[in-house]
N, C-alpha and C positions, 0 to 999 in steps of 0.2 A: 504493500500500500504506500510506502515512502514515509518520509518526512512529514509531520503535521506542521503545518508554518498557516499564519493569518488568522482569520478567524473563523475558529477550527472544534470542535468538541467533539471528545470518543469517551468510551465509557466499555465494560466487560459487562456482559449478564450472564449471572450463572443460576440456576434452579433447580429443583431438586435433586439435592443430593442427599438426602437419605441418610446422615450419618450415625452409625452404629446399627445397620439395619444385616439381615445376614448376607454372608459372602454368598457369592455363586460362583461360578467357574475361574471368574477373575474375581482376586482378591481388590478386596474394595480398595485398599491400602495403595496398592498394585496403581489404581486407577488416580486415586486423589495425590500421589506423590507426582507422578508422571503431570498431572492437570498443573502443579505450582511450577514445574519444570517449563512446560507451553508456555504460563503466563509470564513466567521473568523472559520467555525468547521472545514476546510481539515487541515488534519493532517500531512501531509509535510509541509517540508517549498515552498514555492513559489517562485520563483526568475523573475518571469515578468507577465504583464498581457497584453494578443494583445486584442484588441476589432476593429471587422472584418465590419466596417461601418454600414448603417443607427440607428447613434445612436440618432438621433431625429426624429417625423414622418412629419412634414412638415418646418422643420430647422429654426424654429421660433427663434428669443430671449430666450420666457420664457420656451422653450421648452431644449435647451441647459442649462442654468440657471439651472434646475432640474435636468439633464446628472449633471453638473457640482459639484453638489452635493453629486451626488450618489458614483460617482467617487473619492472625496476624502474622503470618508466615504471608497471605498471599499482599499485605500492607508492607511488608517489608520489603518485600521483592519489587513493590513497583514503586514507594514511595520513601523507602529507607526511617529513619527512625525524625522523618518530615515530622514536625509537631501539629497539622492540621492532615496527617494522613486518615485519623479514625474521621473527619467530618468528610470524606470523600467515596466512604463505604452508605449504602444506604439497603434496606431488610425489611419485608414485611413478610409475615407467616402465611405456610399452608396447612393444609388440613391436617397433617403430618406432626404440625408445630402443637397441636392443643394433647394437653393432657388426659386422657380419656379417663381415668376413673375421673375428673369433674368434668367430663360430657353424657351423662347420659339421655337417654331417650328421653327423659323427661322435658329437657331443652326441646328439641324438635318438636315434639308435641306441646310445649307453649308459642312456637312463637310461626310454624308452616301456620297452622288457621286463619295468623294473625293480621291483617290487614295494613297498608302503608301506614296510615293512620295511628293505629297500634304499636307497629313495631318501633315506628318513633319516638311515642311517649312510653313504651319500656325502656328504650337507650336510656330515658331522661331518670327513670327510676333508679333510683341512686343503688338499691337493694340487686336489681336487675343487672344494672352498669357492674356491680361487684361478680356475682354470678359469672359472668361471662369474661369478664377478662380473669377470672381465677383459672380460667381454663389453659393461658397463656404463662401461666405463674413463671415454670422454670421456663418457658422462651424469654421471658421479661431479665429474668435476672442474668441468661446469659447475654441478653442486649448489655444490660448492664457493665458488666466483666468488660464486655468489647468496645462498646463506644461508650461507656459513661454512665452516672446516674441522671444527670439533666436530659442528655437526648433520649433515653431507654425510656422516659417518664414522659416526655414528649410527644414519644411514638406511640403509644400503649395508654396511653389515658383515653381517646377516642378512637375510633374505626379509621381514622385517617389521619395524615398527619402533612404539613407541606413543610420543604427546607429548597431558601431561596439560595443562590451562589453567584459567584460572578466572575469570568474564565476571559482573560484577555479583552476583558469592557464589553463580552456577552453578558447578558442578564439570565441565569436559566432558573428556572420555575420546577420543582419535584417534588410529584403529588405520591406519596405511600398511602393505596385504600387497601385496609383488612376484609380483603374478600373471607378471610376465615371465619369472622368473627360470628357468624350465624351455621357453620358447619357440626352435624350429630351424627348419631348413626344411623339416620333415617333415610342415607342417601342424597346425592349431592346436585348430578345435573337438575335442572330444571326447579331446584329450591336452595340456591344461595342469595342471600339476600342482601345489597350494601348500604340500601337506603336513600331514596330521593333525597331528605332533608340531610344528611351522611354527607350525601357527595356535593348537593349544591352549596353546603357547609362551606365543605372542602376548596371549593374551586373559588368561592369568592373573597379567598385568600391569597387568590392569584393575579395580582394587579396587572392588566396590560402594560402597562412600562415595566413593570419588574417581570417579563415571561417573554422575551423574545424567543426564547427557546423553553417549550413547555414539556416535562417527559413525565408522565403517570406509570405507575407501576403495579401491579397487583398478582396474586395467586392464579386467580382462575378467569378463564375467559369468560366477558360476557354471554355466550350462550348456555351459560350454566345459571345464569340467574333465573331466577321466579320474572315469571310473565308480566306479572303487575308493576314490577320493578325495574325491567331492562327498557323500556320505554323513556323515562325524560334519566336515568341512569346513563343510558348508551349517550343518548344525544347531549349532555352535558359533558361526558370525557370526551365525545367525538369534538365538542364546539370548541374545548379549550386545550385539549391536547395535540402536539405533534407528532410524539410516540408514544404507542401504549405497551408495555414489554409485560407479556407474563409469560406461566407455566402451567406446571398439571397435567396436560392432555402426554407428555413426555414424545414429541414430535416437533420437529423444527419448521417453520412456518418464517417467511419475512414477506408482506403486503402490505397493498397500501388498498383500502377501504374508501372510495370515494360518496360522499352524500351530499345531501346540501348543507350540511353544518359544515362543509370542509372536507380536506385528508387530511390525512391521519394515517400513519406507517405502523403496525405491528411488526414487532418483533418475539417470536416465538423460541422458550429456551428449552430444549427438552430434557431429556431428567443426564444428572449428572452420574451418579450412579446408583444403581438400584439392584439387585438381585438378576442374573439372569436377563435384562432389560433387553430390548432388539436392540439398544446402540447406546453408546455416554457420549454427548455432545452438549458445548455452550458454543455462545457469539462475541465476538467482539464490533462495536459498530465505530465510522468515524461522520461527522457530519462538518461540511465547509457550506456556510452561510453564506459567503462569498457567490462563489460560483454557483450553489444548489445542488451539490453534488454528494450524494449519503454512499458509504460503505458499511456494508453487513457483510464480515468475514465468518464461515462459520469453520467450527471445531468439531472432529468426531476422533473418540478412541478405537485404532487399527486391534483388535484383538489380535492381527495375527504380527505384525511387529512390536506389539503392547507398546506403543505411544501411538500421542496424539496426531492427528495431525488435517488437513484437507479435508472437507465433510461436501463429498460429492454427490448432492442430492440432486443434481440437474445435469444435463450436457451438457448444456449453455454457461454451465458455469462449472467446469473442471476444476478448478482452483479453490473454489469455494466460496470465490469474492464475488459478492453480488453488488451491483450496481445499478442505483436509481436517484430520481429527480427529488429534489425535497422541497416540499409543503407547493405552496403557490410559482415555484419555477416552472411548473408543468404551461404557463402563460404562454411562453417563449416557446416549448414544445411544441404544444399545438398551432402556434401563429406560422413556423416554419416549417409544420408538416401541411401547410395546405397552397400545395405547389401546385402549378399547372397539369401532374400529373393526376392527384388526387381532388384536385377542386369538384364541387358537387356540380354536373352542370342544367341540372333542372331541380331546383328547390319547390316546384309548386308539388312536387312528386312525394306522396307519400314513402317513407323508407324504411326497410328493417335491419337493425344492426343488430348482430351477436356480439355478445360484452358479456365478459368474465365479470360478476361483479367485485371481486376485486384482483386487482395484481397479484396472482400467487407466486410467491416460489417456494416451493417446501415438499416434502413425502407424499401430501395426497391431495392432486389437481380437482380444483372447481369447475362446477359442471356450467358451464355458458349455457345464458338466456336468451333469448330473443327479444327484442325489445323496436316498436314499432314509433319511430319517428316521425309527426307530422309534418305534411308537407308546408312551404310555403302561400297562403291564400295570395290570390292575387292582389286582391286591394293592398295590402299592408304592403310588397314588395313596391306596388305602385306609387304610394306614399311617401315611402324611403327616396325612389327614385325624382320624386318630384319636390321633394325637400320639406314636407309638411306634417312627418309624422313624427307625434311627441311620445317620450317613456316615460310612462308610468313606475313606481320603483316602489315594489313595498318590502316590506320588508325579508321574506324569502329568498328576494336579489341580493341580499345583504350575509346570507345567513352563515356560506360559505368562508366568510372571512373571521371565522369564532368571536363573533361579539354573542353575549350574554343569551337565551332565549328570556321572554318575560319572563316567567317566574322567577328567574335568579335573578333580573333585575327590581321585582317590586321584593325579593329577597333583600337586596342593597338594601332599600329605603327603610326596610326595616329595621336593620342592624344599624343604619346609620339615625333613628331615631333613637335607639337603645345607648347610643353612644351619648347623644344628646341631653338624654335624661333617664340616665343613670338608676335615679328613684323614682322611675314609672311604678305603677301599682300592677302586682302581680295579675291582677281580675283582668287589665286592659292588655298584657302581654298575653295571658291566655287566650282571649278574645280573638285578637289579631294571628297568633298562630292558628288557631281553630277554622278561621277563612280562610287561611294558607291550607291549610291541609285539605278544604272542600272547593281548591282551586276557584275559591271568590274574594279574586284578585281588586274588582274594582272600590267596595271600600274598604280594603289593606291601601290602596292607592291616595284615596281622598284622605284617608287618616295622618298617613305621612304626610301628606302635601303639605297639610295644616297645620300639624306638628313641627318640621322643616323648615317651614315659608319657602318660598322662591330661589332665594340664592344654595343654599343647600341642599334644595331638592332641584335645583339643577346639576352642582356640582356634582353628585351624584352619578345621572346620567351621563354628563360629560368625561366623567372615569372610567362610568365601566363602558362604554358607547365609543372612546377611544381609540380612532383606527391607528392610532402610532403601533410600527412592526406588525403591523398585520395587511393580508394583502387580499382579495376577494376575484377570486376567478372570474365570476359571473358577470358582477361590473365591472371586470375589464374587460371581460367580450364585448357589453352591453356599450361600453365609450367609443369603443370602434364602428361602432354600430352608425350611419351617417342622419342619427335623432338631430329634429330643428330644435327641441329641448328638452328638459327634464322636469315634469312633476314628482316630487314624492314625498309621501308621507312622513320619513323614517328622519330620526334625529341626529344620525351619524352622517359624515362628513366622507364616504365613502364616494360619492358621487364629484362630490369636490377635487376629491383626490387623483382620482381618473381623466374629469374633466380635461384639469389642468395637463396631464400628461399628452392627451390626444386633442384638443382642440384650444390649448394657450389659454386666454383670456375667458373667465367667464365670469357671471355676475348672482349672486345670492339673491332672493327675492323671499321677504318672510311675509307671516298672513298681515302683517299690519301697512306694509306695505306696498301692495300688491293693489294694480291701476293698470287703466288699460294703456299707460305710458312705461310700465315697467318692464317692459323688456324690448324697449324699442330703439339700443341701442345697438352697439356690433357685438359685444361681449354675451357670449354665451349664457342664456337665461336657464340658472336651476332653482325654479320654484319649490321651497321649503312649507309645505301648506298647513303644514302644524309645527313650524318654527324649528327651531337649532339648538343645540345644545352647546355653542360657542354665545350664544343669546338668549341668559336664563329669562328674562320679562316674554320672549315668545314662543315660548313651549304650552300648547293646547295639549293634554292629554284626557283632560275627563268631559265624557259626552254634554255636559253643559257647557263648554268651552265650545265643542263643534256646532251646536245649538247658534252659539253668539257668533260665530263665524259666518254661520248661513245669515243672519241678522243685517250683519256689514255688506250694504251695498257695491262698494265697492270689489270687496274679496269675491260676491257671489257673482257678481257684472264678470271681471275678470276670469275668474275658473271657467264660469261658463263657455266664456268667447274660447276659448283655448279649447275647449271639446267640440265648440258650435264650427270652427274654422281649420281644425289640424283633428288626423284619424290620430288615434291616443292607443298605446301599445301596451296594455298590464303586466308586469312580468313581477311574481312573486307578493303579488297584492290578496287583502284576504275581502274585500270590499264589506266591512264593516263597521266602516266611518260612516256615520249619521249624513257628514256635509259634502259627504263625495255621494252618497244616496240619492241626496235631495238634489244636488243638482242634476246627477245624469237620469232621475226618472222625471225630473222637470221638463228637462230638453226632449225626452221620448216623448210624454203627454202631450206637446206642442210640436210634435214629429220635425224636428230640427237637429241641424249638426248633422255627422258624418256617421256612419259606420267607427265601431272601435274594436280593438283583439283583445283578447284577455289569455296568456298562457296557464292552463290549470290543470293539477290531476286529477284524473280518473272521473269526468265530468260526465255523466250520462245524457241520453238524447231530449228527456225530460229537461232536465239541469239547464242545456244547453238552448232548448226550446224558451225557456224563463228568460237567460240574461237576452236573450238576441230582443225578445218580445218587453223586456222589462228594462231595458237598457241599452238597445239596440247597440248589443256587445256581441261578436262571434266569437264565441270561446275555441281556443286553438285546444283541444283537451290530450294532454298525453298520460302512455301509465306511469303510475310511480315505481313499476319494478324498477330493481336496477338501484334502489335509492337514487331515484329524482337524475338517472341519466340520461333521460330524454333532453332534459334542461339543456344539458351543453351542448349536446350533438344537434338539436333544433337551430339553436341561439348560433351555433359553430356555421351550421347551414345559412342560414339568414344570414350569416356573415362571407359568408364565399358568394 
C-alpha cells in the first residue's frame, strides 16, 4: 500500500477472537502469536485499532487476563510505550463478552415482548440499567486493566459511547454501540435490540464540524436487529456514518451500501480465531480524504504454511487489496463515466437496470435486482431545454448528504432546552419524552420554540443543518441540472453550496422578502420559502407560520407567479406544507399555470390520478427497491 503521507487515516479491525475458547487443529496460540507477528510487519503507519467484540469465549477472568495480554503486546508493536497508545485502541462487546450465569432466560423474556417504548424507559430504570451491565462485569474490568478506569467507565455506563480524535487536522468522530447489551439465550438474529433513543443519543454527540470522518462500530450486523428497531436505527448510522465495521457472522465482507441517507462503507471482520473455524482472518483499512481513495487490505491465516498472510476472497483482487471511492467522490465517478460511449441516448424511454444493491466484495455474492427507471416525460425535458423549469428541493434531495432526519433534530431542541434549564420539572420532561416516543413531534417542536426563543432555537438548527465537510450527491446532480431556479423548503445551505460551484453568482430570496422584483436580476435566484438557518428571524417551521405566509400578499402573488409561468420539478418533497397546498390547488381551481413533475416512490395509479387532478402534478413514480436507486440513475438520465 506505501507510505501514508497527507491527509490520510488507517486503522486495524480485528473481531472475534474467542480467547480461551478450545483448541482445534491449530492451536489457538499457534494462530494469535503469528497475528502480533503480521501486525508489527504492515507497513503503514496505523493510527487506531477497533476490535469489533467477543473478545473472550465465555468472558471468564482468565480468559480476559490472556485478551489483556495480547493487546498490549499488539500497542506495543505499533505504538511502543507512546503514552497516548491505550487512547488509540477502541472495544465494544459481543455476545461472547457477557457473562452467562447473569444472563438468563429470564432477561429475554423481559425485554423481546417489550416495545421501543418500553425498552427505553427500562434503560432509564436504574435497577434494570444495573441488571444488565452486571452481565459485562468481568469485560468491564478487563477494559479497565487495559485502557483505564475513566475510559472502561465511559464505555460501559451506557449502550454506546463516542471518542472524538484529531489525526493531522482530521476531525474523526467514533461511535462504540453495545449491540450486546440486549443478547440471552433466547436466540439472537432477528431480536437484538440497540434502541432508537440509544443511538439517536449516540449520534447527536457527533457534531458536524467535529466528524469529518465518522467511523461506528458495533458486534452485530444490522440485520440481526428486531424489526421495530432496525428502521430509524439503520437510517440514523447510515445518515451519520462513513464506516460501519463489525463482526459475528465470522465472514469477511467490505461494501458500500448506497441509500438516500448517503454511503456508507462496511467493513466486515470475520472471526479471529475460533475452534475449527473455515478461516482466521482480520482487515486493515487506509482512507486519503485527499484524493477519495479507501484501502481494505484483508488478512487470512494459511493453515498450510501457519502464517498469515493475503486473504484471496476474489480474482479481482489476488492480493487482497481492495480498492474503492470514499463517501461522496463517487461525484466525479459518475460525471466521467458518462462519455459518448455510455450517454443514455433517448431518456423519454423507460429503462431497467440490474444493481447489486450494494458493492460487495466478500465470501458470498449478492443477488442483483432489477430495478425499472422512469423515462424522461417530454414536457419536463422541454422545459429544461427552453430554460423555464424551476426545482423544487425538499428535503429527501438533501438526505444523502447525512444531515440529521427530524427526529434527531427536534431530538437537538430538546436537549438543548434541558441545557437551558437545568431545573425543569420532572412532570414536563416526562411529558415531552412521552411525544417523543409516540413520534408527536409537532408540540415537542412548539415547546422548544418557546422555551429557546428564536436565537437558540435557530442556533440549533444551524448546527446540526451544517453542510460544513459534508457533500450530497443528489444536489450535485440536481446543480448541473440546466434549473432557471431553485424553490425549497429545507433550511440547509446545500443548494447554496452547489449553486455557487456550477453557476457563480446566485442570490438568497427569504419568505419576507420575496416580490415579484426578486429575482429579476442576473444572479441566480434560490428561493428559501421557509427561511434559513444562516437567518434565525426567518425560519417558519410550525403550520401557523405557513398559515401567515399564505396571508402575505406579497409571498403568495410571488410563489404563485413562479408555478403560474415556469413547469416546477419536485425532487424529494413530501408536499405537506399547508402554503405550498394552498397555493398549487388554488392555481388548479382556476385551471392556470403549467403542468409540474413530482419525482416519488412507489406512487400508485390512484395516487397519481389525485396529484395530476389535485395539483395538476404528473408524478414521475419510481420503486424504492434498491434503496431509492432509481433517484440517481433517473436524475443521472435527465442529466445526459
Amino acid at each position: 500500500m506505501g507510505e501514508i503521507n497527507g491527509r490520510k487515516v488507517s486503522w486495524i479491525h480485528l473481531s472475534d477472537l474467542h480467547f480461551g475458547g478450545k483448541n482445534g487443529s491449530i492451536p489457538s496460540n499457534a494462530v494469535y502469536d503469528k497475528l502480533l507477528r503480521d501486525i508489527k510487519n504492515i507497513k503503514i503507519p496505523i493510527d487506531f485499532v477497533f476490535v469489533s467484540g467477543d473478545i473472550a469465549f465465555s468472558a471468564s477472568p482468565d480468559q480476559y487476563a490472556y485478551a489483556e495480554k495480547f493487546f498490549n503486546e499488539v500497542l506495543d508493536s505499533l505504538w511502543g510505550n507512546h503514552e497516548d497508545a491505550k487512547k488509540r485502541i477502541f472495544i465494544v462487546p459481543g455476545n461472547h463478552d457477557i457473562f452467562r450465569s447473569n444472563a438468563s432466560n429470564l432477561w429475554g423474556k423481559l425485554i423481546q415482548p417489550s416495545s421501543e417504548d418500553e425498552i427505553a424507559n427500562l434503560l432509564e430504570d436504574s435497577s434494570i440499567k444495573s441488571y444488565w451491565k452486571s452481565k459485562f462485569d468481568n469485560y468491564n474490568e478487563f477494559l479497565k486493566n487495559l485502557v483505564g478506569d475513566e475510559t472502561a467507565a465511559k464505555w460501559s455506563d451506557e449502550p454506546y459511547f463516542i471518542e472524538k480524535r484529531v489525526k493531522d487536522g482530521i476531525k474523526i468522530s467514533i461511535v462504540g454501540l453495545n449491540s450486546a447489551w440486549s443478547s440471552s439465550s433466547m436466540g439472537e438474529k432477528g431480536n437484538i435490540i440497540l434502541g432508537q433513543r440509544n443511538v439517536v443519543n449516540a449520534y447527536s454527540s457527533v457534531d458536524n464540524d467535529d466528524g469529518e470522518l465518522v467511523i461506528s462500530f458495533l458486534h452485530h450486523p444490522v440485520s440481526y436487529f428486531r424489526d421495530d428497531d432496525v428502521g430509524i436505527v439503520e437510517r440514523v448510522i447510515t445518515a451519520h456514518s462513513d464506516f460501519v465495521l463489525h463482526g459475528h457472522i465470522h465472514d469477511d465482507k467490505v461494501y458500500t451500501s448506497t441509500s438516500l441517507e448517503g454511503e456508507v462503507h462496511y467493513i466486515v471482520s470475520g472471526t479471529t480465531y475460533e475452534k475449527d473455524a473455515e478461516s482466521y482472518s482480520y482487515n486493515y483499512t487506509s482512507v486519503d480524504l485527499d484524493t477519495g481513495v479507501c484501502q481494505t487490505v484483508l488478512r487470512k491465516y494459511d493453515s498450510n504454511s501457519l502464517s498469515w498472510g493475503p486473504n484471496y476472497i476474489s480474482s479481482k483482487h489476488p492480493d487482497g487489496i481492495i480498492e474503492y471511492p470514499f463517501r461522496n467522490h463517487t461525484v466525479y465517478e459518475t460525471k466521467n463515466n458518462l462519455t459518448s460511449e455510455n450517454k443514455i441516448t433517448n431518456t423519454a424511454v423507460e429503462t431497467v437496470e440490474t444493481f447489486t444493491p450494494s458493492t460487495l466484495i466478500g465470501s458470498q455474492a449478492q443477488e442483483s435486482v432489477e430495478i425499472t427507471v422512469p423515462g424522461v416525460p417530454k414536457g419536463l425535458s422541454s422545459s429544461l431545454k427552453e430554460q423555464n423549469c424551476i426545482l423544487f428541493s425538499g428535503a429527501g434531495a438533501s438526505a444523502d448528504g447525512k444531515l440529521p432526519i427530524w427526529y434527531e433534530l427536534v431530538h437537538a431542541f430538546v436537549e438543548q432546552v434541558k441545557d437551558n434549564y437545568p431545573d425543569l420539572e420532572e412532570r414536563k420532561l416526562a411529558e415531552i419524552q412521552a411525544l417523543m416516543d409516540h413520534n408527536k413531534t409537532a408540540p415537542v417542536v412548539y415547546y422548544c420554540r418557546k422555551k429557546l426563543g428564536p436565537s437558540d432555537f435557530a442556533d440549533v438548527i444551524s448546527k446540526k443543518l451544517s453542510t460544513a465537510n459534508k457533500e450530497s450527491y443528489l444536489q450535485s446532480l440536481l446543480s448541473k441540472i440546466p434549473f432557471s431556479a431553485v424553490i425549497t423548503a429545507n433550511f440547509d445551505d446545500f443548494a447554496e453550496k452547489y449553486c455557487s460551484r456550477e453557476n457563480g453568482a446566485y442570490k438568497v430570496i427569504l419568505p419576507d422578502k420575496m416580490s415579484a422584483r426578486s429575482g429579476s436580476d442576473n444572479k441566480f435566484p434560490i428561493y428559501k420559502i421557509h427561511g434559513s438557518c444562516d437567518e434565525p428571524d426567518s425560519i417558519r417551521i410550525m403550520d401557523n407560520e405557513f398559515i401567515e405566509l399564505i396571508d402575505n400578499e406579497e409571498y403568495r402573488r410571488t410563489l404563485s407567479d413562479l408555478f403560474v409561468n415556469n413547469t416546477v420539478f419536485f425532487v424529494g418533497y413530501s408536499f405537506k406544507d399547508p402554503d405550498v397546498d394552498y397555493i398549487l390547488r388554488s392555481l388548479r381551481t382556476r385551471n392556470i399555470g403549467k403542468k409540474h413533475y413530482a419525482l416519488m416512490p412507489d406512487v400508485n395509479e390512484i395516487e397519481r390520478e389525485f396529484f395530476l387532478d389535485a395539483y395538476n402534478i404528473q408524478v414521475i413514480s419510481y420503486p424504492s427497491i434498491g434503496k431509492h436507486k432509481a433517484v440517481r440513475l433517473f436524475l443521472e438520465k435527465l442529466l445526459s
